[in-house]
C-alpha positions as CSV (number, residue, x, y, z in Angstrom):
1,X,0.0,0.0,0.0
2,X,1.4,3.3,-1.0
3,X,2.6,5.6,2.3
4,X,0.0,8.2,1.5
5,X,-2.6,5.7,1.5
6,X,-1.6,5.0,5.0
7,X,-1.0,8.4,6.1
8,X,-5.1,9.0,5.0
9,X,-6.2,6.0,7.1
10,X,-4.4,6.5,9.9
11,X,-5.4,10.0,10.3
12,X,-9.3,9.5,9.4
13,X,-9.1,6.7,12.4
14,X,-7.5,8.5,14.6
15,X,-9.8,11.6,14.6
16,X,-12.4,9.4,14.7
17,X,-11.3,7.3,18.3
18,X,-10.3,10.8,19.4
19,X,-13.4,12.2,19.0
20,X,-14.8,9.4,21.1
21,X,-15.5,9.9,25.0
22,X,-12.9,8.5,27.0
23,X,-13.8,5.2,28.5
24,X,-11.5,3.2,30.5
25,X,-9.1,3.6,33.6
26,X,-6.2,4.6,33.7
27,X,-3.4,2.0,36.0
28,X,-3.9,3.7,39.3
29,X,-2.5,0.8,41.1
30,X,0.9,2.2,40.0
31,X,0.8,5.7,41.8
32,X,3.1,7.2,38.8
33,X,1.1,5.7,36.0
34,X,-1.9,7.4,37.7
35,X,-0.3,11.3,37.3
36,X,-0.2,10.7,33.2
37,X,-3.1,12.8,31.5
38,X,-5.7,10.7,30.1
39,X,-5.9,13.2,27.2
40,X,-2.9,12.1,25.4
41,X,-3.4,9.9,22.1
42,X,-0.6,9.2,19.7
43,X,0.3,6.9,16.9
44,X,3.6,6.3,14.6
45,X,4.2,4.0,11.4
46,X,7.4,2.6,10.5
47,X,7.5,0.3,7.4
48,X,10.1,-2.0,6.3
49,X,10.9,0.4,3.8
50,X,11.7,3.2,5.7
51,X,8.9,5.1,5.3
52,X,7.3,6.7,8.6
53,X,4.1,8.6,9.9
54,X,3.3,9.7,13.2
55,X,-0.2,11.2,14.9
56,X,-1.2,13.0,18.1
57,X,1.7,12.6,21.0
58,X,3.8,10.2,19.1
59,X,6.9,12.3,20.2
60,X,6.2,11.8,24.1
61,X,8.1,10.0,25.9
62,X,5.7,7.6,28.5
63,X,6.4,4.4,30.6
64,X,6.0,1.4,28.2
65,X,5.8,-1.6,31.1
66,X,5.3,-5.0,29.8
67,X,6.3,-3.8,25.9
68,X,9.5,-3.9,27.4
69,X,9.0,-8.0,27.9
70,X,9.7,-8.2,24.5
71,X,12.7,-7.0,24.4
72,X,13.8,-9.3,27.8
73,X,12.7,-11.8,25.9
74,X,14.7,-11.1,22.9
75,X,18.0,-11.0,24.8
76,X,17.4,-13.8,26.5
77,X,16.7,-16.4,23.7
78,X,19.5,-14.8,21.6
79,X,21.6,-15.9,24.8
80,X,20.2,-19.1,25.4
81,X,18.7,-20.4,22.0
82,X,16.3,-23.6,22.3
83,X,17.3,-23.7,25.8
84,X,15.1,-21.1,27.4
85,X,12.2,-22.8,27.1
86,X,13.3,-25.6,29.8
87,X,12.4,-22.8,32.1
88,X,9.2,-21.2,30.5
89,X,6.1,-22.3,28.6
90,X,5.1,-21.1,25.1
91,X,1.3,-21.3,25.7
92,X,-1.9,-18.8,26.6
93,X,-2.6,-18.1,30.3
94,X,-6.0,-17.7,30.1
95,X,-5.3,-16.3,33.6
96,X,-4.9,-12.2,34.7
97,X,-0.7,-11.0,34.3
98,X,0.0,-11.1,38.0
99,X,-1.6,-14.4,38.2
100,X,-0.3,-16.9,41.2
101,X,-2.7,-19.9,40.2
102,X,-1.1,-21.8,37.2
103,X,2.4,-22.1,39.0
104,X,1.4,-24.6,41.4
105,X,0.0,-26.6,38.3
106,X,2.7,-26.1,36.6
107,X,5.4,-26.4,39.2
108,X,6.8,-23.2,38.8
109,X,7.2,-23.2,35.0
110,X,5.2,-19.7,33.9
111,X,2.9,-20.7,31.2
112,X,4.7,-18.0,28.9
113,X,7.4,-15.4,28.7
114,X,4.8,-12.3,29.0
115,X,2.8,-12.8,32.4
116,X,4.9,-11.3,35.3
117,X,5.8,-14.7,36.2
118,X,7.3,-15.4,33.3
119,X,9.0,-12.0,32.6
120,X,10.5,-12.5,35.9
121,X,12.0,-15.8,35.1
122,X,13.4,-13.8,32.2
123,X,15.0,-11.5,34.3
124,X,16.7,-13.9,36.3
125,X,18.0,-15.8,32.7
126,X,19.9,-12.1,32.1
127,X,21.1,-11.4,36.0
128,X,22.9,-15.2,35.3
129,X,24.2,-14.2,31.9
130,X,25.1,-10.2,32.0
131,X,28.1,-8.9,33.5
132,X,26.2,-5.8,34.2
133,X,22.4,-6.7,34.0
134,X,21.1,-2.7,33.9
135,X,23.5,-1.6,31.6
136,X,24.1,-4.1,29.1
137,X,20.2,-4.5,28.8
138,X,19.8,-1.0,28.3
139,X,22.9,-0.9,25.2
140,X,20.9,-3.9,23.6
141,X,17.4,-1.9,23.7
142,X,19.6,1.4,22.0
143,X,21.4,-1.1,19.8
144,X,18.0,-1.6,18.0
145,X,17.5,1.8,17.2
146,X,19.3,5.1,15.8
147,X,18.2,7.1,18.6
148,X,19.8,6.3,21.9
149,X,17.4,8.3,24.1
150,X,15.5,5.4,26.0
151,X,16.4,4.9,29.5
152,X,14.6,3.7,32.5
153,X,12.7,6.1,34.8
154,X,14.3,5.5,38.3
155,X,10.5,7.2,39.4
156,X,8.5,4.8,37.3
157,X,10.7,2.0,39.1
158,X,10.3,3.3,42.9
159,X,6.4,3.5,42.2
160,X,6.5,-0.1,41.3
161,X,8.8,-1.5,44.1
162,X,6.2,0.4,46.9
163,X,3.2,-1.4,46.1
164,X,5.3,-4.7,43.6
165,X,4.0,-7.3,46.7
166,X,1.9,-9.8,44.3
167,X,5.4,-9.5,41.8
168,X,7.7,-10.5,45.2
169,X,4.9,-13.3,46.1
170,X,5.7,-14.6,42.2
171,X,9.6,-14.8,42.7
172,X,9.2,-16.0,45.7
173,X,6.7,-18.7,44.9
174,X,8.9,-19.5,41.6
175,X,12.0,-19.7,43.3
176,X,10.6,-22.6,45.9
177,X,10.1,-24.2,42.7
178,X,13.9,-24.2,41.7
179,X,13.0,-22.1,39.0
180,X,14.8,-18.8,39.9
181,X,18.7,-19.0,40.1
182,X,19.7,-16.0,41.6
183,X,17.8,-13.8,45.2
184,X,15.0,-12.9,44.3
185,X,15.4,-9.3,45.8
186,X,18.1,-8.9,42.7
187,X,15.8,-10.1,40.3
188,X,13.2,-8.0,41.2
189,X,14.8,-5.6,41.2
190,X,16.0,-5.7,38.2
191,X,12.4,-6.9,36.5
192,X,11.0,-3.7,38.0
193,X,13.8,-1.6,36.4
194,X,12.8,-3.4,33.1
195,X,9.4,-2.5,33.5
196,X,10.2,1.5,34.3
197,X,11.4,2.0,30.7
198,X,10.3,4.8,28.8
199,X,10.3,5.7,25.2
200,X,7.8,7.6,22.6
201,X,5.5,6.1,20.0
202,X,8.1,6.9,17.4
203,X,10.8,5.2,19.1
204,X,9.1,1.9,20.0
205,X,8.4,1.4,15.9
206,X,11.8,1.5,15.3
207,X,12.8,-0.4,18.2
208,X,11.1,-3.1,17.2
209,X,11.0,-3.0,13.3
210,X,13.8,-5.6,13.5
211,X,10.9,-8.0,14.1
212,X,9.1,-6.8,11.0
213,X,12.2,-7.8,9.2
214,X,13.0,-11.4,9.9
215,X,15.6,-10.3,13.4
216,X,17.4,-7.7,11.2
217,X,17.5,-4.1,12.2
218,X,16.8,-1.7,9.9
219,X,18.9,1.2,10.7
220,X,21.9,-0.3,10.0
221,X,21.3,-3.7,9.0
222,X,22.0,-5.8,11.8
223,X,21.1,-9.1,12.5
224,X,19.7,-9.2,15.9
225,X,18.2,-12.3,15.9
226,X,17.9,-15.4,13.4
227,X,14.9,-15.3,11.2
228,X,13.4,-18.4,12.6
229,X,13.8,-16.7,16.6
230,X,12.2,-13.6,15.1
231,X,8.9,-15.8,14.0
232,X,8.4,-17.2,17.1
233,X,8.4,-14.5,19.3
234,X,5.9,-12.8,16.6
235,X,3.9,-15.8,17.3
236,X,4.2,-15.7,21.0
237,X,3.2,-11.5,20.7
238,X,0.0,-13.0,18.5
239,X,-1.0,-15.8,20.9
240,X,0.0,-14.0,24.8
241,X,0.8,-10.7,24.2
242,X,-2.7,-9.4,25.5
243,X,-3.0,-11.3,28.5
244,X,-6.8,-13.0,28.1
245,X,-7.4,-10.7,25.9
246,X,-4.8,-11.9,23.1
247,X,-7.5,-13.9,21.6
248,X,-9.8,-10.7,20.8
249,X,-6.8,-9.2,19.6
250,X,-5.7,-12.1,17.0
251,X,-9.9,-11.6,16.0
252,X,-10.2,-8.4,15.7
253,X,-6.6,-6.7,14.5
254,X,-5.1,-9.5,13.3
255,X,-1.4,-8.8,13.7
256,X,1.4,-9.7,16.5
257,X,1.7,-7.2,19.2
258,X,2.3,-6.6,22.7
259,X,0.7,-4.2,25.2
260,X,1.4,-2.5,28.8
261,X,-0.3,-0.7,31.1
262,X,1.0,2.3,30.5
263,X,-1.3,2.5,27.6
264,X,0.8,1.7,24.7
265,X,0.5,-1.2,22.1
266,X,2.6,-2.2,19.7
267,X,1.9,-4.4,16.6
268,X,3.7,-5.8,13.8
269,X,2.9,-7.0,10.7
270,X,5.9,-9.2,9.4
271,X,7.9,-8.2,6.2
272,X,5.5,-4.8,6.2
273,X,5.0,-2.6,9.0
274,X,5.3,-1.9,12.3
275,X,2.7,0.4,14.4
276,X,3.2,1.6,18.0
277,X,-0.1,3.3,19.5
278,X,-0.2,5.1,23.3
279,X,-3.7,5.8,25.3
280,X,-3.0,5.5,29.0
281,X,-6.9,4.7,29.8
282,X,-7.2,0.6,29.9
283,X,-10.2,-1.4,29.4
284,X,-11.0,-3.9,31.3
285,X,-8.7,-6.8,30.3
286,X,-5.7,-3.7,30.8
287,X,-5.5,-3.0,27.3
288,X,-5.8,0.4,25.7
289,X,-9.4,1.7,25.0
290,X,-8.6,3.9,22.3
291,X,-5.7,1.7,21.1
292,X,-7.2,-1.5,20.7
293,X,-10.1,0.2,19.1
294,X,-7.2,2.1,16.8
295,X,-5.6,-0.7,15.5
296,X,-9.0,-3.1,14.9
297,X,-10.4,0.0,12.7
298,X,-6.5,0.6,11.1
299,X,-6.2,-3.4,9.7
300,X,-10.1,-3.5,8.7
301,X,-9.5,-0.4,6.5
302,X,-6.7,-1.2,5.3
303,X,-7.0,-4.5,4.9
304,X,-3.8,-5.7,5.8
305,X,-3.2,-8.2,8.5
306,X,-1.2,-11.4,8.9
307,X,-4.7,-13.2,8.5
């Protein structure tokens, strides 16, 4: 599809889910999250052919939370291959992020990589495998991208650690389980620094065009991951990146993408496009109201989805 094509589309829909009243709630139970205006609405396209469009606050900088499990993830199985799956599941929840109830089951193997359970197993994989967890995460997350801006928010973290208890109960359940190599106050802490991340709309499409490109940046060509890692965590995005809400998403929008609850959403559409959307007021399941909404009307009017 020609760029002006998409430029038109994405500006009729977004004036048209602005325009809406503004359902939803914003993450109150993270006192930080709860200061962000509810007003704010943005949107940026980056395609695999370097072509880019942005919408609204795309330029603003806001706290991306579990998007950032994606990029964990990444490291991780680029460190351990096939490997890292001994320690986490590849499979729906069908059970809330911060859920306690599968691990018994399961014997302390999170169902998949994108629940807290299993982002904290995550962080545990890079404590063992980083010389210097914070800072060589943080070069591999600018090593995706041009712009070397993103950084944690030490405020973002703090808000997180005061009220993280269900997220220490997790570690500490996993860990009884064998499952969590290193103390658990490290790992959390580190997890919660992972989740404090910030970056804008714009910055988020690039970060993670390498994924709309078979592992291989496109800023300067680099080969990030192999072509069959980068499939499989698209398919893991498509199949748990919502929470118990992944399936509506797969219905209705049709591409791979992950979400936090800071309000942002991204979603990719392999070998095309990449789209990163931010809307701090959730729905129910924790998504984003006006994003979710954004990115069902963007792929029916366009008619482009991995479907």
């Amino acid at each position: 599809m020609e760029s002006t094509k998409f430029k038109e589309l994405i500006t009729e829909a977004f004036e048209q889910i602005n325009s809406l009243e503004g359902k939803g709630e914003k993450a109150s139970y993270i006192p930080e999250l709860s200061r962000v205006s509810s007003d704010k609405f943005g949107i940026h396209l980056s395609t695999i052919n370097s072509e880019e469009f942005g919408i609204g606050n795309y330029q603003e900088k806001f706290s991306i939370q579990s998007i950032s499990k994606v990029f964990s993830l990444t490291l991780a199985y680029k460190l351990l291959g096939e490997n890292l799956w001994n320690r986490l599941g590849v499979e729906p929840s069908g059970t809330a992020f911060n859920s306690l109830v599968q691990l018994e089951k399961d014997k302390g193997i999170p169902r998949n990589p994108f629940i807290n359970a299993g982002a904290i197993v995550i962080a545990d994989v890079l404590l063992s495998y980083l010389e210097n967890p914070k800072e060589d995460f943080l070069a591999f997350i600018r090593s995706l991208t041009k712009n070397k801006e993103i950084d944690y928010s030490s405020k973002i973290a703090a808000s997180e650690k005061s009220v993280g208890y269900r997220n220490v109960a997790l570690c500490n359940f996993i860990k009884s389980f064998g499952n969590i190599e290193n103390n658990p106050e490290k790992v959390l802490d580190f997890y919660f620094d992972i989740c404090s991340l910030e970056s804008t709309c714009e910055q988020l499409s690039e970060q993670f065009s390498f994924l709309a490109n078979n592992g291989k940046t496109l800023h300067n060509n680099t080969q990030i991951i192999t072509k069959s890692q980068s499939k499989r965590i698209n398919a893991l995005m498509q199949t748990c990146g919502f929470y118990d809400e992944s399936g509506e998403f797969a219905f209705k929008v049709g591409l791979a993408g992950k979400s936090g609850v800071g309000g942002g959403i991204i979603a990719v559409h392999p070998n095309q496009y990449v789209i990163s959307v931010w809307s701090p007021k959730l729905n129910p399941k924790g998504n984003s109201f006006k994003g979710m909404l954004f990115l069902e009307m963007f792929t029916t009017s366009t008619e482009q989805s991995i479907f």
